[in-house]
C-alpha positions as CSV (number, residue, x, y, z in Angstrom):
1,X,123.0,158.3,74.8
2,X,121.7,156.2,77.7
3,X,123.3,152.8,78.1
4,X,123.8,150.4,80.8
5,X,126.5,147.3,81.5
6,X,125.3,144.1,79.3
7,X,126.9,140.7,80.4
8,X,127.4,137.4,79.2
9,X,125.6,134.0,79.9
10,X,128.4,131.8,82.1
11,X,130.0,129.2,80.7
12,X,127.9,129.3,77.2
13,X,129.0,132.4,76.0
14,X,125.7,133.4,75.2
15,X,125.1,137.8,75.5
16,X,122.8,140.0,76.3
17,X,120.5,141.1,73.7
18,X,117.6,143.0,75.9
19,X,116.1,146.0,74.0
20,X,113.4,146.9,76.4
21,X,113.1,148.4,79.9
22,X,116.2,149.4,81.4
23,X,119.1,147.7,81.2
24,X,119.8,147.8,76.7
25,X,119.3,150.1,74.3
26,X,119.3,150.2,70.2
27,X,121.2,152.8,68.2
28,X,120.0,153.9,64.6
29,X,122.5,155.0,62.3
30,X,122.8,158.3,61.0
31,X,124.2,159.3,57.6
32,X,128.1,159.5,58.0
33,X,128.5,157.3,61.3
34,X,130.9,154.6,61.9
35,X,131.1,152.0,64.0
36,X,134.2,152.7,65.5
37,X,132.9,156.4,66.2
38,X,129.7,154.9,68.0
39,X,131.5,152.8,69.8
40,X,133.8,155.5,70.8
41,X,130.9,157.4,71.8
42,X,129.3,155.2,73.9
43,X,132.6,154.5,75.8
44,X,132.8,150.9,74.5
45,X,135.0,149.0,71.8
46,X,134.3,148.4,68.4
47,X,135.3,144.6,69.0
48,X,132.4,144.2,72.0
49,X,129.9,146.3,69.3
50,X,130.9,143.8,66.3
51,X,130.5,140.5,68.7
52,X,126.9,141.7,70.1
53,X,125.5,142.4,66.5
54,X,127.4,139.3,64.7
55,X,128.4,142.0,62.0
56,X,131.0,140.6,59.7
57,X,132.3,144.0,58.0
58,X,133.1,146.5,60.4
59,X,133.2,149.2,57.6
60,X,129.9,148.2,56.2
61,X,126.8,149.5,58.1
62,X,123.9,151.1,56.7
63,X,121.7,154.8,57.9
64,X,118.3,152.9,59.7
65,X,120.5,150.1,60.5
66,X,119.5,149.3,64.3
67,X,123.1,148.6,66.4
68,X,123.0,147.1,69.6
69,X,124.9,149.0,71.8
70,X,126.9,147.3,74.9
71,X,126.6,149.5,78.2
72,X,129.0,151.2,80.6
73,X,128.4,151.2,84.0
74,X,125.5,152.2,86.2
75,X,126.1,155.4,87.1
76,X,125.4,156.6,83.3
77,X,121.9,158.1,81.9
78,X,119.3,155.3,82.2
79,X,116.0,155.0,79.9
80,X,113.1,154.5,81.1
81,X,110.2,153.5,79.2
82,X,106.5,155.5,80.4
83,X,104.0,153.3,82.1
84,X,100.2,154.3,81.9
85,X,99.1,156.4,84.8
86,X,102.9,157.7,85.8
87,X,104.1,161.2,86.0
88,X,107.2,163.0,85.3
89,X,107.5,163.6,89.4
90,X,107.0,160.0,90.2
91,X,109.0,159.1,87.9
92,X,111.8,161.3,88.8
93,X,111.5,160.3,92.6
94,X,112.0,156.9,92.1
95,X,115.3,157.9,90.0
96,X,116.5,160.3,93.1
97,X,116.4,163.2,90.6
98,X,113.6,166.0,90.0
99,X,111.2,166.3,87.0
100,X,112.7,170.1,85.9
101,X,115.8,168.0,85.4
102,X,114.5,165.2,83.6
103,X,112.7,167.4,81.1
104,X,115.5,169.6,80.1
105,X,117.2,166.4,79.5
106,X,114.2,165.3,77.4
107,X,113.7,169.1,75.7
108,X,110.2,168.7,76.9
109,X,108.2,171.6,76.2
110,X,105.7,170.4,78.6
111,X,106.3,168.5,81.7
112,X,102.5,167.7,82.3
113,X,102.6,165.8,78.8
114,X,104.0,162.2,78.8
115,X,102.4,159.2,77.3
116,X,102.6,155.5,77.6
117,X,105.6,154.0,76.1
118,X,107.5,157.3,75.8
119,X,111.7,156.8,76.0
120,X,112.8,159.3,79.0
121,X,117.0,159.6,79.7
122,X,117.4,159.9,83.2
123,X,120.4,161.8,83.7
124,X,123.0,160.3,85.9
125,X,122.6,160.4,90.1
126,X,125.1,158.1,91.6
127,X,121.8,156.7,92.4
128,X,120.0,153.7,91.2
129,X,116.0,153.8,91.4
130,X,114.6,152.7,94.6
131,X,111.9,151.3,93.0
132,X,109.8,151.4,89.5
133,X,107.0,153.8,90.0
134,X,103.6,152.5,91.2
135,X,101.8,152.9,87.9
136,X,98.4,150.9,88.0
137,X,99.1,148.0,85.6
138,X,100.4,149.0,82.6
139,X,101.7,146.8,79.9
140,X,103.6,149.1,77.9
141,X,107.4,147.5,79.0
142,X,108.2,144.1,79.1
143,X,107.3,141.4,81.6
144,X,108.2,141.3,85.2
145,X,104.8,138.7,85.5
146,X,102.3,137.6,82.7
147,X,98.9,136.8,82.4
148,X,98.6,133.8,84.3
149,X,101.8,133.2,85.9
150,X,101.4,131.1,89.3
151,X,102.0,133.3,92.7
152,X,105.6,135.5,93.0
153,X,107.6,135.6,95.2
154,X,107.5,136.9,98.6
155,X,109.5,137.4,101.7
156,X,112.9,139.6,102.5
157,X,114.5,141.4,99.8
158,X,117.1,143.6,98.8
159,X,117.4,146.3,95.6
160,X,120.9,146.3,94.7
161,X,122.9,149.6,94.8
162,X,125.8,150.9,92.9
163,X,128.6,149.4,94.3
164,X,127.1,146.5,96.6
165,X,128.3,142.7,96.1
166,X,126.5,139.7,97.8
167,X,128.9,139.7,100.7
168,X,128.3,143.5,101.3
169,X,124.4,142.7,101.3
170,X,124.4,139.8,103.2
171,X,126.2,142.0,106.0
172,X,123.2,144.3,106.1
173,X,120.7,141.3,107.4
174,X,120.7,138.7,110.1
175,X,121.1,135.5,109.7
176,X,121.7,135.7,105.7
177,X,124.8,134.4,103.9
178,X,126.1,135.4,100.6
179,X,125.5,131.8,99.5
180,X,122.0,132.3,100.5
181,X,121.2,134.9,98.6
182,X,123.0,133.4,95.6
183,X,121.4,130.2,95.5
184,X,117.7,131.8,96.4
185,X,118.4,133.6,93.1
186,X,120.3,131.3,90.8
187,X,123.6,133.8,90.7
188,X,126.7,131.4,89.3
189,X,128.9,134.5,89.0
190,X,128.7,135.9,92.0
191,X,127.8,139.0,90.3
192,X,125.3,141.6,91.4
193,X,123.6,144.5,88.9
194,X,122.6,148.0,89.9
195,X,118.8,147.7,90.7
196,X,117.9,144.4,90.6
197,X,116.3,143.1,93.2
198,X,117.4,140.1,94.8
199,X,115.1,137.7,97.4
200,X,117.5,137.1,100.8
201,X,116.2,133.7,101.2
202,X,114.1,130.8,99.8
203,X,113.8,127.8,97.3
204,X,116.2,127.1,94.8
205,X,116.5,124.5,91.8
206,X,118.5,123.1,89.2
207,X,116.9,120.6,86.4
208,X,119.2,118.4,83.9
209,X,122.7,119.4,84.1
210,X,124.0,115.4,83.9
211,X,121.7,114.4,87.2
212,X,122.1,110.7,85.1
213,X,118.7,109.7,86.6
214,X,114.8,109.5,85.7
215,X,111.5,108.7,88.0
216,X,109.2,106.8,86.1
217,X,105.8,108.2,85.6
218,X,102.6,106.4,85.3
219,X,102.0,105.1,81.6
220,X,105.7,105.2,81.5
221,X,107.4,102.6,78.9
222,X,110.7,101.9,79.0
223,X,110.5,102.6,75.1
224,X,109.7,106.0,75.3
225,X,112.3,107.1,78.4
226,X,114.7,105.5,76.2
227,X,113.7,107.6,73.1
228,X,113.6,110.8,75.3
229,X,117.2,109.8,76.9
230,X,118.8,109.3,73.2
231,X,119.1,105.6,74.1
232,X,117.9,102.4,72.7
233,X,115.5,99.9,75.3
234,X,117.5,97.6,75.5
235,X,120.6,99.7,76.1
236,X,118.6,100.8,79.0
237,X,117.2,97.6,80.3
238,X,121.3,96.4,79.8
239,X,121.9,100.0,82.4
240,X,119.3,98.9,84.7
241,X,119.3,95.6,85.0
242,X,116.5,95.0,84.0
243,X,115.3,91.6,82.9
244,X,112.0,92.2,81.4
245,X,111.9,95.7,79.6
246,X,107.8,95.7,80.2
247,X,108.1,95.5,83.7
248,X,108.6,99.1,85.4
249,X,106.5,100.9,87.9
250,X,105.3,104.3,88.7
251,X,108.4,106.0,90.9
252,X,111.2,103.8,90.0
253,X,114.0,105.6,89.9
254,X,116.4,104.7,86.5
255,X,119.8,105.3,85.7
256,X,119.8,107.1,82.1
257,X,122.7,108.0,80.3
258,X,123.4,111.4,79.1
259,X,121.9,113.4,82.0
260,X,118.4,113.5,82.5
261,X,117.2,114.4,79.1
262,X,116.1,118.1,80.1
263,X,115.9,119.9,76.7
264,X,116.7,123.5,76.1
265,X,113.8,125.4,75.1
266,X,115.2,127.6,72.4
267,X,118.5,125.9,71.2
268,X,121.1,129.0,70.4
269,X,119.2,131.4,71.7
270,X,121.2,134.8,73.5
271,X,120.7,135.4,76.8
272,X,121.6,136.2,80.3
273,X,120.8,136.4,83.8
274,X,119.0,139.0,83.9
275,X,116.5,137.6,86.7
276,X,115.1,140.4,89.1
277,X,115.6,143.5,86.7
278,X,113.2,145.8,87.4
279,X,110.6,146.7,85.0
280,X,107.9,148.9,85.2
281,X,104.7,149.4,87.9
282,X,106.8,148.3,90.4
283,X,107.7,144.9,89.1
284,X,110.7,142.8,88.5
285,X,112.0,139.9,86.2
286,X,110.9,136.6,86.9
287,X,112.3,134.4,84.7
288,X,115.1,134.6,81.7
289,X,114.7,136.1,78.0
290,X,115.9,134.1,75.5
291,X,116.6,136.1,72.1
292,X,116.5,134.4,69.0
293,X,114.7,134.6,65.4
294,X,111.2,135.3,64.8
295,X,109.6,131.8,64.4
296,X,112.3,129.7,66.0
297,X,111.2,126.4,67.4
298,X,110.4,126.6,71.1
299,X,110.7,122.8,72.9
300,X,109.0,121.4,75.7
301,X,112.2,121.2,78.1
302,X,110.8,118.0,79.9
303,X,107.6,116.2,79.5
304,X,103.9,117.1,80.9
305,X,100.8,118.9,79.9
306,X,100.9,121.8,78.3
307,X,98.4,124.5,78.2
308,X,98.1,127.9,75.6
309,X,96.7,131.3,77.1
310,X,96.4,134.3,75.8
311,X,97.0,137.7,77.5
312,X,98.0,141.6,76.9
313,X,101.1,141.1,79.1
314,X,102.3,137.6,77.5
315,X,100.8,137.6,74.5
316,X,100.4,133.7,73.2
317,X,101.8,132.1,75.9
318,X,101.9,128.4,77.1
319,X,101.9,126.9,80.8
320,X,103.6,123.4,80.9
321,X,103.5,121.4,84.2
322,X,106.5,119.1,84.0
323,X,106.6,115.7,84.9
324,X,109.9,116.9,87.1
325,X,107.1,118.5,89.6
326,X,108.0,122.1,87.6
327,X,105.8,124.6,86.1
328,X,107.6,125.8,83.1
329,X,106.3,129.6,81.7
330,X,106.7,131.2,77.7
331,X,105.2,134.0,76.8
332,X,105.3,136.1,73.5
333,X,104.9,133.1,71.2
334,X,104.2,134.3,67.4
335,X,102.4,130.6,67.0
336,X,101.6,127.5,69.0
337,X,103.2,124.0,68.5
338,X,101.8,120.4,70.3
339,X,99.7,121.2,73.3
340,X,97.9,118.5,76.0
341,X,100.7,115.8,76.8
342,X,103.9,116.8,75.5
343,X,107.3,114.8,75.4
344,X,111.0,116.2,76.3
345,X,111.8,118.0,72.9
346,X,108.2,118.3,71.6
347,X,107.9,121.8,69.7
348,X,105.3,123.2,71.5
349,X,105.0,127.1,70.1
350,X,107.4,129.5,68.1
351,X,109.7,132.4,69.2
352,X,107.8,135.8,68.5
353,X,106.8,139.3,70.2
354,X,103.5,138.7,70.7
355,X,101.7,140.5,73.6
356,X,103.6,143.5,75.4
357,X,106.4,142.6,73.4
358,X,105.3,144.0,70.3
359,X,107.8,146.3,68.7
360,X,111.2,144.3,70.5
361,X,113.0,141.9,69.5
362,X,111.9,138.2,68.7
363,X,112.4,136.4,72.3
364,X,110.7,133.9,74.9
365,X,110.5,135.3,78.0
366,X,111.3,131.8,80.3
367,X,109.9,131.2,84.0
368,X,110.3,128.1,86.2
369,X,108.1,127.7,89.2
370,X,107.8,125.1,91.9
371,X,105.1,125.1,94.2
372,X,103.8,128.5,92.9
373,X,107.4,130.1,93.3
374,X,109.3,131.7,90.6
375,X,112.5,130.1,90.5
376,X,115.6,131.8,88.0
377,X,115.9,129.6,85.3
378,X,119.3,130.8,84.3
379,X,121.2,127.9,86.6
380,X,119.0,125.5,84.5
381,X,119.8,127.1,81.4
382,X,123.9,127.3,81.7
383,X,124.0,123.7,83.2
384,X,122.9,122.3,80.1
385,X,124.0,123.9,77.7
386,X,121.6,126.0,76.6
């Protein structure tokens, strides 16, 4: 059974809970399986299978019950989901193994005959895939970029290989420092996956997190900061020193309390960093799923204008330009909430599975971008408590 490491969030103890592309997979259960023998099986424990799948009877699980199943690491069978237009040889070149391989694995009868959205085990190769296979635009796996997501990012990077950390990558360049690469890409942990792709240099941000401070917008009133902030006006004016609370202008800067009133988009929601995991056609992760129940409220995390699209890749999906100078990206939404001006906290849309998510579970796949650049939101995410 193909499985790959799964992590948890730092410092919020949030896990993984991906169930598409390749780093996650779902177990059905058969008649006469336990949960201690399919954890056994999949070389994990039956305390890590329990804590991923919040079951609370150990002994009680059910035949078609779907299980979660934590990996082991990277040099295991992978799955890998068919993209439209790929073949068994493309695919088994970007994996470093050969397609008469890949279909025994598979019991295909005919290796000619794969269709989009197929499951394939990749048998182990030490190796991890230099790439997704070029496949044309498919939208069959999950996002790597949406509909209308601004431009990705471009530059030096680096695919990760079994074994590599950020100092032994940053040796391979000029002129590039393990901190460089971790702060280009939002890593806290200083850990690296197996196949993720990670950008050598460029921008990096981090919104909320206790900052303490706001920049006052036009149409600002001190009434509404306040309410945003979880303060009263005149709590605020007292903070400020401000004498008249009806006398502020566009780009004051004001101390609030509390931080800066960012506001997590999907409050308990599971996730990780899973940032640059490659998906299919080629593409990578640009942004962070967070997992949580069908129809749970998604929140503008700062205020702007909000826009709704609606695409085969993200499905219902909204665009919010943040008053913080951040465009802030959800796709998959099952419904939308507020849209046009929105304040910090506004529910703007509902967690779902809309577009090429259809069939996984309920999540909001997350991007931050500044100046057209996909940032990793996961920094964001962990620094305030999301």
């Amino acid at each position: 059974m193909p499985v790959i490491r799964r992590a948890r969030a730092l410092g919020v103890g949030c896990v993984l809970a991906l169930t598409v592309a390749l780093f996650s997979v779902e177990y059905t259960v058969q008649r006469g399986d336990t949960l201690t023998a399919i954890a056994r099986d999949n070389g994990v424990t039956l305390s890590e299978v329990v804590e991923l799948n919040d079951i609370g009877n150990p002994d009680l699980i059910l035949p078609g019950q779907v299980i979660l199943i934590p990996g082991v690491d990277g040099n295991q069978e992978t799955l890998h989901v068919v993209s439209r237009g790929e073949t068994l040889s493309r695919i088994a070149s970007a994996y470093g193994s050969n397609a008469a391989t890949i279909a025994r694995a598979n019991s295909l009868r005919n290796p000619n005959l794969i269709v989009p959205g197929q499951q394939l085990q990749i048998p182990a190769t030490g190796k991890a895939p230099a790439a997704a296979p070029a496949t044309g635009g498919s939208d069959s796996d999950s996002e790597g970029s949406t509909d209308a997501s601004p431009a990705s990012r471009s530059g030096r990077s680096h695919v990760v290989k079994r074994g590599e950390t950020l100092e032994s990558i940053a040796g391979q360049y000029q002129g590039v420092s393990p901190d460089d690469i971790a702060l280009a890409n939002g890593i806290t942990s200083g850990k690296v996956y197996t196949g993720t792709r990670l950008f050598l240099d460029g921008p990096s941000y981090l919104s909320g997190g206790g900052s303490g401070s706001y920049v006052v917008k036009k149409g600002d009133r001190l009434g509404d900061i306040a309410g945003r902030h979880g303060t009263s006006t005149s709590a605020l004016a007292e903070l400020n020193g401000l004498s008249d609370v009806n006398l502020i202008k566009s780009g004051q800067t004001l101390k609030v309390p509390g931080g800066s009133g960012w506001v997590c988009p999907v409050e308990g929601a599971r996730y990780f960093n899973d940032w640059g995991f490659p998906r299919g056609g080629s593409r990578y992760h640009e942004g962070n799923d967070l997992f949580a129940g069908r129809g749970s409220p998604v929140r503008a995390p700062v205020s702007g204008t909000l826009e709704l699209i609606t695409g085969s890749i993200g499905g219902l999906q909204f665009n919010l330009y943040g008053s913080d100078g951040i465009e802030y990206l959800g796709s998959h939404l099952d419904a939308a909430g507020k849209t046009g001006k929105v304040n910090a906290g506004d529910v703007i849309g509902y967690v779902g599975t809309s577009g090429n998510a259809m069939g996984t579970n309920p999540h909001l796949h997350f991007g931050m971008y500044k100046n057209g650049l996909a940032l990793n939101p996961h920094p964001t995410l962990a620094a305030n408590g999301c």
